[in-house]
Structures are given as structure tokens and as C-alpha cells.
C-alpha positions in Angstrom: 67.0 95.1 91.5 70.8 95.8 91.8 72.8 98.2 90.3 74.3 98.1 87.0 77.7 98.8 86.4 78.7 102.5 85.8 81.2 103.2 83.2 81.9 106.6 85.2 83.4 104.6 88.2 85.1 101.9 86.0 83.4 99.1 87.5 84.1 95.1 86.8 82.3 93.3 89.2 84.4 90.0 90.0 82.2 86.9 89.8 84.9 84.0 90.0 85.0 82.4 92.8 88.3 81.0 91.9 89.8 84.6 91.6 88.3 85.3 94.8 89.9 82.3 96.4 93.3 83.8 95.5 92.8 87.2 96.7 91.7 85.8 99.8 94.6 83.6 100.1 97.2 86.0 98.9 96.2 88.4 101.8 97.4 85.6 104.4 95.0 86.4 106.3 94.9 86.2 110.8 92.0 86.9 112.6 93.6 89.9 114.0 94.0 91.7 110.7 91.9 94.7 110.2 91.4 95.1 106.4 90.6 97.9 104.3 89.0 96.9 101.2 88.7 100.5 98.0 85.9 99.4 96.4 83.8 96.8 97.2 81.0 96.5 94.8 78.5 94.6 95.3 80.1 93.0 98.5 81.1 89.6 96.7 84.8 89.8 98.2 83.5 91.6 101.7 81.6 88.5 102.6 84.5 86.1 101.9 86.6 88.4 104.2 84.2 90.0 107.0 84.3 85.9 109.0 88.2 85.6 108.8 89.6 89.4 110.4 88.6 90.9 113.2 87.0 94.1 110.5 86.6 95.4 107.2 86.0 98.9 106.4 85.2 99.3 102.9 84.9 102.7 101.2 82.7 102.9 97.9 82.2 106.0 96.0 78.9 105.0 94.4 75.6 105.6 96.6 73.7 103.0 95.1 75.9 100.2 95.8 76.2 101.6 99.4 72.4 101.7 99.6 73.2 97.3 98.2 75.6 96.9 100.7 73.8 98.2 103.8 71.3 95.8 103.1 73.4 92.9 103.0 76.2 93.1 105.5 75.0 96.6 107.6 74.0 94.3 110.0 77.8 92.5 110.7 79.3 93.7 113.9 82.6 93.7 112.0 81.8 95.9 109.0 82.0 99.8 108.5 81.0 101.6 105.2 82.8 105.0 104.7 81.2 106.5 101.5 83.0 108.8 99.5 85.6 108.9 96.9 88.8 107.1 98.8 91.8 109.3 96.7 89.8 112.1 98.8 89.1 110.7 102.0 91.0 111.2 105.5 90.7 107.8 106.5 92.1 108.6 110.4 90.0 111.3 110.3 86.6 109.3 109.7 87.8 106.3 111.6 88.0 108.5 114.5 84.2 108.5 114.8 84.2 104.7 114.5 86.4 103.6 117.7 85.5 100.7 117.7 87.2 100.2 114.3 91.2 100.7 114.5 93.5 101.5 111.5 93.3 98.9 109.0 97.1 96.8 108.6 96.2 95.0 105.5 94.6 96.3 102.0 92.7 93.4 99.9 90.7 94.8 97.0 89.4 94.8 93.5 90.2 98.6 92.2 88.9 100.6 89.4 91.9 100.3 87.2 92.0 104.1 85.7 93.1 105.4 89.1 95.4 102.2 89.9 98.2 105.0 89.8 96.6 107.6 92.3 95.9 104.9 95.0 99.1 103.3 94.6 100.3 106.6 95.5 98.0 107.0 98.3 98.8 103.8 100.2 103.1 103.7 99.2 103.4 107.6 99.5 106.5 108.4 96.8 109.6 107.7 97.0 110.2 111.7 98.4 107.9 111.1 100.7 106.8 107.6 101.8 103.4 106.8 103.8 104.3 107.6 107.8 102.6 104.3 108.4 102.3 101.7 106.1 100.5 98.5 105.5 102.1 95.5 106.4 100.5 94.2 103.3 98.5 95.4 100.2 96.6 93.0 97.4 94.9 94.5 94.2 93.9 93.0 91.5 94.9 95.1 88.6 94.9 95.5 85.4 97.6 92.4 83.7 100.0 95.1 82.8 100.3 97.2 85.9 101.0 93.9 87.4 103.7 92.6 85.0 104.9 96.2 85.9 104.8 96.1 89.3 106.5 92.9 89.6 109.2 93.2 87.0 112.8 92.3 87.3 115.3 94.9 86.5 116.6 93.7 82.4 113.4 92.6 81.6 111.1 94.9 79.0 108.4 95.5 81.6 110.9 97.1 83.6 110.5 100.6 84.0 109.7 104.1 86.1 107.0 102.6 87.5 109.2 99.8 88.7 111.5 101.6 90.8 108.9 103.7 92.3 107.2 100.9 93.3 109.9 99.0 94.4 111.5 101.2 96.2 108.8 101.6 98.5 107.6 97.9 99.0 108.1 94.1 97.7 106.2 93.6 94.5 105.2 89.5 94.1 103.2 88.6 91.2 100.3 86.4 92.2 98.0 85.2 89.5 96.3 86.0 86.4 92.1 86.9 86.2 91.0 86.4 82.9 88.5 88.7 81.2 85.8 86.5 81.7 86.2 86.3 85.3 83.9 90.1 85.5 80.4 91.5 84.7 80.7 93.5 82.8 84.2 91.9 81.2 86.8 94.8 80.7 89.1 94.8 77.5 91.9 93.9 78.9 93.0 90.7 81.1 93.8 91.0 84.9 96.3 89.8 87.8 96.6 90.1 91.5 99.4 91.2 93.2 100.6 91.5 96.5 103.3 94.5 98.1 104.7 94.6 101.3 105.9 98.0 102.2 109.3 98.1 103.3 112.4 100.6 104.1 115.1 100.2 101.2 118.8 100.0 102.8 120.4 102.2 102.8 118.1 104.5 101.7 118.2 107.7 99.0 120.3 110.5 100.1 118.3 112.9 98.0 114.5 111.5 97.8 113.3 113.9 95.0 116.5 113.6 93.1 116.1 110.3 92.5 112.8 110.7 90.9 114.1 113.0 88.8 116.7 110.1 87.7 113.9 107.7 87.3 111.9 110.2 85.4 114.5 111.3 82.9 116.4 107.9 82.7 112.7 106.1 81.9 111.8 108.7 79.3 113.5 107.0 75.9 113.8 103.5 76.3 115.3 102.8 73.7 118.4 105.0 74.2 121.2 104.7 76.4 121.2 106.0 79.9 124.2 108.3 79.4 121.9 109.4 76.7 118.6 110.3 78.5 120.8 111.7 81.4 123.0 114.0 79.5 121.0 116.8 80.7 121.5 116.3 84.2 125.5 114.4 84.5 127.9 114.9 81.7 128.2 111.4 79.8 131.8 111.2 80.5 131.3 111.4 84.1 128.4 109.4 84.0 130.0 106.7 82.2 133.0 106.9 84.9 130.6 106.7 87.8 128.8 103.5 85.7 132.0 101.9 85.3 132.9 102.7 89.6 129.6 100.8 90.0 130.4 98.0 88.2 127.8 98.6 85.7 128.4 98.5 81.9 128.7 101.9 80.4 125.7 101.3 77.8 123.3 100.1 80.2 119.4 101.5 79.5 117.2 102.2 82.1 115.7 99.4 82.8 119.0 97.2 83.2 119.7 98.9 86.7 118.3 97.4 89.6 116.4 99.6 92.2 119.4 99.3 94.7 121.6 100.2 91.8 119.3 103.6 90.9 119.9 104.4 94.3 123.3 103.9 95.0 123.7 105.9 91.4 121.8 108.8 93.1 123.6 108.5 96.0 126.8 108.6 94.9 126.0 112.3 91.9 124.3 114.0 95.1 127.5 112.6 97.3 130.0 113.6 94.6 132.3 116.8 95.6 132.2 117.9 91.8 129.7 120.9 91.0 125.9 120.2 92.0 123.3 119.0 89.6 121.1 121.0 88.4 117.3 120.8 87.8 116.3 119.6 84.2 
């Protein structure tokens, strides 16, 4: 009998094969890629993958769908099973007993959606301090939101903190919707996939962590202006000068600045011969 579900892990087991289709397309996938897949389930999305790459290695936290999946693909030349808890795991470090399996280039995978923002964070880095080797590509399907999110244009009301932290670090597309219906169990809330390809922003942040700290505080009322949510860190008559240098209308929110625009805004207070500005 196979495993049920476990609220604990947050899992949705994918049963369209429509859905699947499009992850599997999205991924663009060559025979050379090496994919890692976070959380593979039952194995529905490692068997559409393990005859088009040259491997998989999955890692899956829950020991009775490892037990599942040992039985069903252990046997594939081109599969590896890494158990454990992946915001945890060293992957270099456990592929090193594996040689035969190099470092994966591509991410394609269905993850629990209440640590969406952890492993984001584990396969971008953060803006301060951006992964030393990154994908060439990464394909999730997430929760609807996140995804709108992810792939937002600056002005739009899905614009925000998220956004620029994102976007800084990679190119966010928005690929298609999963409805409800499309898992076992079916979660509340609808779905999407979407793709990133990490990427080096030009020119880059002067000041990494100070640009956060931007992001942060300018993201933090909406509603209010930017001058507003910034007073704290740039007095508003300087920060409306600096707006207006850049072109940008002095009673722009948040979410109306572009990620080049947040960093050229960072760039140019870190850059600025006036006094230094200080921690909030």
C-alpha cells in the first residue's frame, strides 16, 4: 500500500499529467542536464525526467516514500536518492560519495509550499550573498501567489520585497497555472510553475546588505510613500532630490521602482559624499 500524504511535510502529490507536461517542458530539457529534483513524492515527475537527462538526484525527507521510491526507480542507472531534509543537506558534500553523479545544473520540482521561501534562499543565495554557483535554471511549482510574486512587474500590486530579492538574483518567467484539482490531496489554494534563471545584475549593488535594508524598509507600508517608509534611513528632502536626479517621481511607493532602479538608488546613498547612513 503507498503512503498517504503527511500534513507535517506539506505534501500535494501532482496527478495531472498535463501539469507534468509543462514542468517537463518548461525545464528545456538536453540530455546532458543533470537535474535535481526537492521532493519527489511518489516519483510521478522522476519518471517523466530520469529517460530525457543524463541524472536525477532527488532528495526526500520522508522515509516511507524513500522506502516507495527505491522500489520503483532504485534500479535506474541514472537515479540517486539522498534522504534527508534538503534546507539541511550539504549537497557537494553527499554527492562526493556518489561520483558518478556530478553537480546537478538544473532544478525541476514540485516543493512543499511552506518552506517555498527557505529553498528559494538556498538555491539564489541573497542578494548579500548570492549562491558561488548557480543553476543555469530552476522550475517550481508553487503556490499561485508566490508565483504572481516572483514574476511581477515593477507598478503592478504583486510587486514587492519579495520581487526584488528575487529578481535581483535571477530572471523570473511566469509559466502556467495548476489548478487545485490537479493534487491528492488538493491544497486550499491554486498553483503555478515558474521558471528562474540565475543571473549577475549589471552593474551590481555597491553595498549588498544595504540594499536589503532598502527593500526591507521601503516594502514595509505599502501603502505610503517611499520618502515615507525611508525617512528613517535618508532625510525626505534628500531623498526626494536623489528621486528626482533619477528621473523618478518624487511620490513613487515601493513597488513603482524597478529592481535596476532599487539598485542604482542604493548605489548612488552608499556613493553619496554626504554623512553615512545609519542602521535603522
Amino acid at each position: 500500500m503507498a503512503p498517504q500524504p503527511r500534513k507535517q511535510f506539506a505534501q500535494h502529490w501532482l496527478r495531472s499529467e498535463k501539469a507534468l507536461n509543462k514542468i517537463v517542458a518548461a525545464a528545456q530539457l538536453q540530455r546532458s542536464d543533470r537535474i535535481l529534483e526537492i521532493g519527489p513524492g511518489t516519483g510521478i515527475l522522476t519518471r517523466q525526467l530520469l529517460p530525457q537527462v543524463q541524472s536525477v538526484v532527488a532528495v526526500e525527507i520522508d522515509r516511507d516514500l524513500c522506502e516507495l521510491l527505491v522500489k520503483k526507480l532504485g534500479s535506474i542507472d541514472n537515479f540517486l536518492l539522498l534522504q534527508g531534509d534538503f534546507l539541511s543537506l550539504d549537497l557537494n558534500t553527499q554527492l562526493a560519495f556518489f561520483p558518478a553523479f556530478q553537480k546537478p545544473n538544473k532544478v525541476v520540482a514540485n516543493i512543499p509550499y511552506n518552506i517555498t521561501g527557505p529553498i528559494l534562499e538556498k538555491l539564489l543565495g541573497t542578494i548579500a550573498q548570492p549562491a558561488t554557483e548557480p543553476f543555469e535554471t530552476i522550475v517550481l511549482l508553487v503556490q499561485k501567489e508566490v508565483a504572481q510574486r516572483l514574476s511581477a512587474k515593477s507598478g503592478s500590486r504583486m510587486f514587492g520585497a519579495l520581487s526584488v530579492r528575487v529578481q535581483y538574483l535571477a530572471e523570473c518567467e511566469f509559466i502556467c497555472d495548476v489548478p487545485a484539482k490537479a493534487f491528492v490531496p488538493p491544497p486550499k489554494v491554486d498553483s503555478a510553475v515558474v521558471r528562474l534563471h540565475p543571473r549577475v545584475v549589471e552593474p551590481p549593488v555597491n553595498e549588498p546588505k544595504h540594499l536589503e535594508m532598502l527593500v526591507k524598509l521601503g516594502f514595509s507600508s505599502k501603502r505610503k510613500m517611499l520618502r515615507n517608509n525611508l525617512q528613517s534611513v535618508v532625510e525626505r528632502d534628500r531623498l526626494t532630490h536623489l528621486l528626482e536626479q533619477l528621473e523618478v517621481n518624487s511620490q513613487v511607493r515601493a513597488e513603482d521602482l524597478s529592481v535596476q532602479q532599487w539598485v542604482t538608488l542604493s548605489n548612488t546613498l552608499t556613493s553619496s559624499s554626504q554623512s553615512p547612513i545609519p542602521n535603522p
